[in-house]
C-alpha positions as CSV (number, residue, x, y, z in Angstrom):
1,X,72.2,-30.5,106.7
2,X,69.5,-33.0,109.0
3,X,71.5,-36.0,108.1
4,X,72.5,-38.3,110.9
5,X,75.7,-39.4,112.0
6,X,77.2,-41.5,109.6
7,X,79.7,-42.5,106.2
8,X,78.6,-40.5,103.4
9,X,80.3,-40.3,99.7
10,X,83.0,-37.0,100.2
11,X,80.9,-33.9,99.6
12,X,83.6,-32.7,97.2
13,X,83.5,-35.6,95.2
14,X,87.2,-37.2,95.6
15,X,87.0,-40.9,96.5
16,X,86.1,-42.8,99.5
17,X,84.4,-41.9,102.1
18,X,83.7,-38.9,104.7
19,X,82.6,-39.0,108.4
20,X,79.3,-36.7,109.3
21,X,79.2,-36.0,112.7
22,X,75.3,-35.3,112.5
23,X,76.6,-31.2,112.2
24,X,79.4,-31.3,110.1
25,X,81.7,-33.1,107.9
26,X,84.7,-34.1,110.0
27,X,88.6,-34.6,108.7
28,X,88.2,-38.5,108.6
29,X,88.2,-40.2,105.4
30,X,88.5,-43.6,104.0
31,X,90.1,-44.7,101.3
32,X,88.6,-45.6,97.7
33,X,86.1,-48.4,98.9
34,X,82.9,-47.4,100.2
35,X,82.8,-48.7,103.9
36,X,79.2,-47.2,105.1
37,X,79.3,-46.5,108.7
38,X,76.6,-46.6,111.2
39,X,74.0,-44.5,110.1
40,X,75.1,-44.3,106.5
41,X,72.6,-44.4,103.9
42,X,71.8,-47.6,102.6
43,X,70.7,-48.9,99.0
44,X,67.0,-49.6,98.9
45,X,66.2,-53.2,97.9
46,X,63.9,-53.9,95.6
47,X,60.1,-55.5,96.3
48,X,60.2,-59.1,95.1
49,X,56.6,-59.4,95.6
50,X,55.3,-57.7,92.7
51,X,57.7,-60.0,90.6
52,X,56.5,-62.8,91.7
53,X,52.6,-62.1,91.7
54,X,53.1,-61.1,88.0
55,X,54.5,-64.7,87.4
56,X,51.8,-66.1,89.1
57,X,48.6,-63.9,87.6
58,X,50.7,-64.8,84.1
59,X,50.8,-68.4,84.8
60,X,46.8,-68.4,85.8
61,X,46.1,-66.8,82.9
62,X,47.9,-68.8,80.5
63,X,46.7,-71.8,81.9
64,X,43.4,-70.9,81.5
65,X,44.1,-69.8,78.1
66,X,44.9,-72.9,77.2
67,X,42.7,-74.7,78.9
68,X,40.1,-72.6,76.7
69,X,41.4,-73.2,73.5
70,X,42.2,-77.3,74.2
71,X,39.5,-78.4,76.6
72,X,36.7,-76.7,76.2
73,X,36.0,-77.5,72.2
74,X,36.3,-81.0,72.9
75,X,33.9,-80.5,76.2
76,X,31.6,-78.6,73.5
77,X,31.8,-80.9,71.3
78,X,30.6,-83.8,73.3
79,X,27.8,-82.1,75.1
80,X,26.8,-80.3,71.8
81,X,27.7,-82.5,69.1
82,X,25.1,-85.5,69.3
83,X,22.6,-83.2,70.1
84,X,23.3,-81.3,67.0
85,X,23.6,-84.4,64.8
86,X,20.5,-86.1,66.6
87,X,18.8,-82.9,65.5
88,X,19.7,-82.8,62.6
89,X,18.9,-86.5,61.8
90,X,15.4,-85.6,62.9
91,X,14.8,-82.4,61.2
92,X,15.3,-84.3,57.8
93,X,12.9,-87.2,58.6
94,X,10.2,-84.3,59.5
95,X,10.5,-82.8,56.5
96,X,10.4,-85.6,54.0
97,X,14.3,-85.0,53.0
98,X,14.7,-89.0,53.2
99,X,17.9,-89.3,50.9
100,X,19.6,-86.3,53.3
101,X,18.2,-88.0,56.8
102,X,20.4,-91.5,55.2
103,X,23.0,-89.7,54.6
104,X,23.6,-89.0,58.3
105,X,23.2,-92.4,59.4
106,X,26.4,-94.1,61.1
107,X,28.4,-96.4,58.5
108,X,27.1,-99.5,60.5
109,X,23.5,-98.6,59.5
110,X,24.4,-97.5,55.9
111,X,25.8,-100.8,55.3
112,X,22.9,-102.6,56.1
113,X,20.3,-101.1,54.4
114,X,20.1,-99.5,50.8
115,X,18.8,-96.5,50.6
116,X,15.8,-97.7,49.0
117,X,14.9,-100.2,51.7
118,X,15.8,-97.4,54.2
119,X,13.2,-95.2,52.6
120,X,10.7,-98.3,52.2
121,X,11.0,-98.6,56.3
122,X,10.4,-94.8,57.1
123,X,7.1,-95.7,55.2
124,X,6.2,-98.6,57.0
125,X,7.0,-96.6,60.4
126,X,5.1,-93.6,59.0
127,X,2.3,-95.9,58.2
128,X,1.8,-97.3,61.3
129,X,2.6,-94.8,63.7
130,X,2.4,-91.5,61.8
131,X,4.5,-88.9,60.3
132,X,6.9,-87.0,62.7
133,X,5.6,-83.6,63.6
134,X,7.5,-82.5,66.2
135,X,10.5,-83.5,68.4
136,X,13.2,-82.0,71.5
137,X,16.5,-83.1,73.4
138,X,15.9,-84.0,76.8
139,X,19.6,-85.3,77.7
140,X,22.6,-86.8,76.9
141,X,24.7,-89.7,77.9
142,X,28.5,-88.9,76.8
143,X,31.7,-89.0,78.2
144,X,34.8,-86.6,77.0
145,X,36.6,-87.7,73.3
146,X,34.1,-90.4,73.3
147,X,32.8,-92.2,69.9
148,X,29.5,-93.0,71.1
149,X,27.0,-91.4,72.8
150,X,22.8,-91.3,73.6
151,X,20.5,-88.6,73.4
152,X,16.9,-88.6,75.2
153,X,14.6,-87.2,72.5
154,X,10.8,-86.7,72.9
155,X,9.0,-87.4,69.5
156,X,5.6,-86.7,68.3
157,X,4.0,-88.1,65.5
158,X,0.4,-87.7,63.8
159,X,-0.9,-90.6,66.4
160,X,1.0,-90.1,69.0
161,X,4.0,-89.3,71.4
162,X,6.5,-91.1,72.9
163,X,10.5,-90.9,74.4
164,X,13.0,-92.2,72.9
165,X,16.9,-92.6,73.5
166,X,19.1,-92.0,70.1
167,X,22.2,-94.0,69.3
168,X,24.5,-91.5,68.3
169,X,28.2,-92.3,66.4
170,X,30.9,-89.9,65.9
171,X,32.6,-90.6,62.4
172,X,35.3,-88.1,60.9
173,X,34.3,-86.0,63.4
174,X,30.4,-86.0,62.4
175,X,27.7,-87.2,65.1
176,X,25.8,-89.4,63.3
177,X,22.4,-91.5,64.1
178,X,23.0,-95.1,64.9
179,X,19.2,-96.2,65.6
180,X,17.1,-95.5,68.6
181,X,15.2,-97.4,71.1
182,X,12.0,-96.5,73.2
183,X,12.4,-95.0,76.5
184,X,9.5,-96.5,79.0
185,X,6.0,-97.1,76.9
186,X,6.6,-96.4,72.9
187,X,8.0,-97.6,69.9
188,X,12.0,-97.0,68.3
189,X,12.2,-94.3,65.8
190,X,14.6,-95.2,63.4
């Protein structure tokens, strides 16, 4: 055997130990217990490190994880949402759908006007500054879980162009149009 000197379990499998001179197994013994000498072979401890980076890269992940499925939406939501409901606001007053464009107004707006004298002051707009044609987002003005926010749209109508900044209100979780005013040289839309 190429073992070096040392205490190793007895060869013939009684209890205790057996001295190994490095060339042979000599006549000292111990008792039961296991007392390794110098040189004895010794249990190999386990790595810790792997243990612990896997609790770590676990931790990351479900942090982020969760991060995802709370933050993010409500990020989303506030970047996204106006925009979607100023958008949508618009698209019905382009296309003549007057009783759908009312129905996203904010409940502060709704309560002031009927629907009839909202539709009577589309025309009166439309008269004097033209139907919409066209519009686009240029920006919004939100915080986080906010209820209010503003969107920068660009509007063009049969006459002319102009920016605007929209008055948007989140109600049961709808954006909704509150009214706009001009940006620089124009007129409100709305």
């Amino acid at each position: 055997m190429s073992m070096p000197a040392g205490w190793y379990p007895n060869p013939d499998g009684s209890p205790g130990m057996r001295w190994w001179n490095g060339t042979e197994w000599t006549a000292q013994v111990t008792g039961p217990q296991a007392y390794p000498g110098v040189g004895a072979p010794q249990q190999q401890r386990r790595r810790k490190w792997p243990l612990i980076l896997a609790v770590v890269v676990g931790s990351v992940v479900l942090i982020g994880g969760c991060t995802a499925v709370f933050v993010v939406p409500k990020v989303v939501d506030a970047v996204a949402g106006p925009i979607r409901g100023a958008d949508n606001y618009l698209r019905a007053r382009r296309d003549s759908r007057l009783d759908q464009a009312y129905a996203l107004l904010c409940s502060t707006l709704r309560s002031q006007l009927t629907i009839e004298q909202y539709q009577a002051r589309i025309s009166s707009e439309e008269a004097n500054a033209g139907h919409l044609v066209s519009f686009g987002t240029r920006g919004i003005h939100s915080q986080p879980g906010g209820a209010y926010a503003t969107v920068d749209v660009e509007v063009e109508t049969e006459r002319s162009s102009s920016r605007i900044q929209a008055r948007m209100a989140k109600e049961d979780g709808k954006w909704l149009w509150c009214g706009s005013r001009p940006l620089g040289s124009g007129t409100s839309f709305g």
